[in-house]
Backbone bond lengths (Angstrom), bond angles and torsions (degrees), N, CA, C in turn:
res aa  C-N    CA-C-N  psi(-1)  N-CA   C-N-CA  omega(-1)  CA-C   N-CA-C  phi
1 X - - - 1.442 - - 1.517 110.49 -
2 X 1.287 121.18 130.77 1.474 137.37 -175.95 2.007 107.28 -62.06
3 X 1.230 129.05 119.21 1.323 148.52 -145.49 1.206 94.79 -83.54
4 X 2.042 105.38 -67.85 1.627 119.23 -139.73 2.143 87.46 -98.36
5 X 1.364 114.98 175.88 1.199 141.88 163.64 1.948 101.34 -40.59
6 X 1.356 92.60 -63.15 1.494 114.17 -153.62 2.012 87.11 -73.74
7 X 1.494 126.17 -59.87 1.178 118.53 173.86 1.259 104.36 -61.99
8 X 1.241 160.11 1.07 1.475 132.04 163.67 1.555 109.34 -102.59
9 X 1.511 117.14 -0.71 1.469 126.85 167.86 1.866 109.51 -79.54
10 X 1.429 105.71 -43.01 0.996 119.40 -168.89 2.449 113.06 -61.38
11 X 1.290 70.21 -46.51 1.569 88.07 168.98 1.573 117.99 -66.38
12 X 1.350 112.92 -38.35 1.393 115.70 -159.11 1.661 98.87 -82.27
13 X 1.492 107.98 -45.45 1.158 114.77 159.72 2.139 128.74 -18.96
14 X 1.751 86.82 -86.03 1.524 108.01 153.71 1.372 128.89 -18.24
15 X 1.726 115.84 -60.76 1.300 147.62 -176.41 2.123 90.41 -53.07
16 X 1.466 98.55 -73.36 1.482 98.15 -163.24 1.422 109.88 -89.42
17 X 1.102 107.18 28.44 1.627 110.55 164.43 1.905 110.44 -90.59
18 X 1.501 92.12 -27.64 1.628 126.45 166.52 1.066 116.27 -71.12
19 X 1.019 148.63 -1.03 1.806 153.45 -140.83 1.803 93.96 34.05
20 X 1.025 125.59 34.97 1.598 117.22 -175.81 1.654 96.17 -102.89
21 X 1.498 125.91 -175.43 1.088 143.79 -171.85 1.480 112.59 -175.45
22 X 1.194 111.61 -177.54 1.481 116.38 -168.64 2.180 98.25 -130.41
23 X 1.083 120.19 86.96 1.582 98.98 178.82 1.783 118.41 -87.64
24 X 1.230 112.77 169.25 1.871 97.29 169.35 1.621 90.68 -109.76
25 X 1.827 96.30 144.47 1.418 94.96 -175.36 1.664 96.60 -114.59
26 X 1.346 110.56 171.08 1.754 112.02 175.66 1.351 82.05 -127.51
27 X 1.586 97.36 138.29 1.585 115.02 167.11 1.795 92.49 -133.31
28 X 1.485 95.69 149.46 1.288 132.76 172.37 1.286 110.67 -49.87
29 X 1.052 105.65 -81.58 1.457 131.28 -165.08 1.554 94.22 -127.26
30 X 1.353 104.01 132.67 1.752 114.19 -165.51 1.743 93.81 -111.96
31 X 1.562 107.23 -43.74 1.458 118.36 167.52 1.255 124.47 -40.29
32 X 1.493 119.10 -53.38 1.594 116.90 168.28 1.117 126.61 -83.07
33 X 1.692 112.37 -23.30 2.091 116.07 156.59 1.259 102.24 -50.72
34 X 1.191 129.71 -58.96 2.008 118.98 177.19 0.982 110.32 -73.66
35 X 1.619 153.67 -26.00 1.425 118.59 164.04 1.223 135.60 -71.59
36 X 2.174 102.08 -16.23 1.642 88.21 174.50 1.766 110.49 -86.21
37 X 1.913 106.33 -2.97 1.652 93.71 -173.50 1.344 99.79 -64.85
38 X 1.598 114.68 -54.54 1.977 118.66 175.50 1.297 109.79 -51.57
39 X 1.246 132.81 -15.66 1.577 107.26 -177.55 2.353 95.28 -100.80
40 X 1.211 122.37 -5.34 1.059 125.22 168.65 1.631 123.97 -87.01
41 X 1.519 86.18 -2.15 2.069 102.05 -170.37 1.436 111.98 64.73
42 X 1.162 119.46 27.79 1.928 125.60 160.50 1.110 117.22 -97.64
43 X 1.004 115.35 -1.35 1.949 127.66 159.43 0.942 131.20 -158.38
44 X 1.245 117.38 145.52 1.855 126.37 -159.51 1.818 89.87 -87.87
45 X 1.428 91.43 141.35 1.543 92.68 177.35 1.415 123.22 -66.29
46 X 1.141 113.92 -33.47 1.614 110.42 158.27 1.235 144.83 -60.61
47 X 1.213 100.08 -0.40 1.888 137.83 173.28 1.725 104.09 -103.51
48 X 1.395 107.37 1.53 1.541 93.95 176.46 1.613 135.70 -74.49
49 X 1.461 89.05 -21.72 1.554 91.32 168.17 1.787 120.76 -108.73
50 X 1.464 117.55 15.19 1.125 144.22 -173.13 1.415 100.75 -75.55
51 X 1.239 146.16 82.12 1.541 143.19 175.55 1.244 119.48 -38.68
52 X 1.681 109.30 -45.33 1.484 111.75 -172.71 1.810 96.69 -70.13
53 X 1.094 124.45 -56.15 1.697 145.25 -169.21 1.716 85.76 -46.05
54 X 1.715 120.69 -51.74 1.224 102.57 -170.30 1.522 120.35 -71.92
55 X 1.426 109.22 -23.60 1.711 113.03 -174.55 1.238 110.58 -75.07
56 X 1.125 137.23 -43.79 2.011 151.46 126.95 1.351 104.00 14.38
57 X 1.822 111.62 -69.65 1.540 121.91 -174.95 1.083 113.51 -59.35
58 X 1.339 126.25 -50.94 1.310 138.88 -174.28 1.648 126.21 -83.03
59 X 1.409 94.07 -24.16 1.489 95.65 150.36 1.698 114.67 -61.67
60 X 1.287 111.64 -61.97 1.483 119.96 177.99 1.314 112.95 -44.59
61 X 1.582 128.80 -41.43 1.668 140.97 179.21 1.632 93.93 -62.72
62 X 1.094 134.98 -16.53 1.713 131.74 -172.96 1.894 96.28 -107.41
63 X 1.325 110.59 -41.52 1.430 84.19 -160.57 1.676 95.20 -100.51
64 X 1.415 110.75 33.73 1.546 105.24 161.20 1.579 108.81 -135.42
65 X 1.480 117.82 -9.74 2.052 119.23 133.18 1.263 109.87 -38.66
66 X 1.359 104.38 -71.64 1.720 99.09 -169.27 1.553 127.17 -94.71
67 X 1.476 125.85 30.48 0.756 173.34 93.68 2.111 165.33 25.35
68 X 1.824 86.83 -80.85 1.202 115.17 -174.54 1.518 116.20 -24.65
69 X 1.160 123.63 111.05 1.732 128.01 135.77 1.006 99.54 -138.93
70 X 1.425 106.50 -172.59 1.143 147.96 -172.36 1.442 129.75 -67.23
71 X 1.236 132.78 101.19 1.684 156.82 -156.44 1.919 103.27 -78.45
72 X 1.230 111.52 137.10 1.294 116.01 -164.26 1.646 85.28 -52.71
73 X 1.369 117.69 -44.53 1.923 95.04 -161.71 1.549 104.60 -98.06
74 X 1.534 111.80 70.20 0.978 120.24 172.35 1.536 129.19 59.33
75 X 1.458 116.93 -14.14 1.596 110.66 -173.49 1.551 109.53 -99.97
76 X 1.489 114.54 142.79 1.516 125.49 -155.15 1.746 95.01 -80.00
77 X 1.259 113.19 121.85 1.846 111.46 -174.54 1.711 119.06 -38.63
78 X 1.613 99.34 -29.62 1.460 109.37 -174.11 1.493 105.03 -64.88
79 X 1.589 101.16 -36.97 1.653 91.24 -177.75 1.699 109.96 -74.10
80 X 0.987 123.15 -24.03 1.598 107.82 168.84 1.612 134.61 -55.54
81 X 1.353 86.27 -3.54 1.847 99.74 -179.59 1.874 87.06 -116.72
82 X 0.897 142.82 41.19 1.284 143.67 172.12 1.309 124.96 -133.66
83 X 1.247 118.66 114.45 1.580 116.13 -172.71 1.475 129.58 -68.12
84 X 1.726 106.59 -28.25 1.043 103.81 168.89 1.443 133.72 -74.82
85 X 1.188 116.96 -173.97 1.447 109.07 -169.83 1.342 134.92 -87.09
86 X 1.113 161.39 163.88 1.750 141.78 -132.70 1.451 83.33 -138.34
């Protein structure tokens, strides 16, 4: 994550040169957003109370929604955000 004024301009920049952006999100419960990213393997449990570690996951939970192929060990990314069974 970008520190200074000028590094978080520099990024944001980058981002929407990408059609990307930076939004602020509100979550409810931040406790059960990190247990289902660790129980989905998008975050190390010791990263569960890590804010930056959690926005990382959940960045990754968006750009593999919109997204989907195919994961070196065979499982389709969409199914990692899926509860049922593969």
């Amino acid at each position: 994550m970008p520190k200074s004024d000028s590094d978080r301009q520099r990024v944001s920049r980058a981002l929407r040169a990408h059609g990307g952006g930076v939004l602020p999100v509100e979550v409810d419960n931040l406790g059960n957003l990190a247990d289902a990213l660790v129980e989905h393997g998008l975050l190390a449990q010791w990263d569960s109370e890590n804010r930056k570690a959690i926005a990382a996951a959940l960045s990754r939970v968006i750009a593999l929604w919109l997204c989907p192929s195919v994961t070196r060990d065979g499982f389709t990314k969409s199914n990692l955000l899926d509860d049922s069974p593969s």
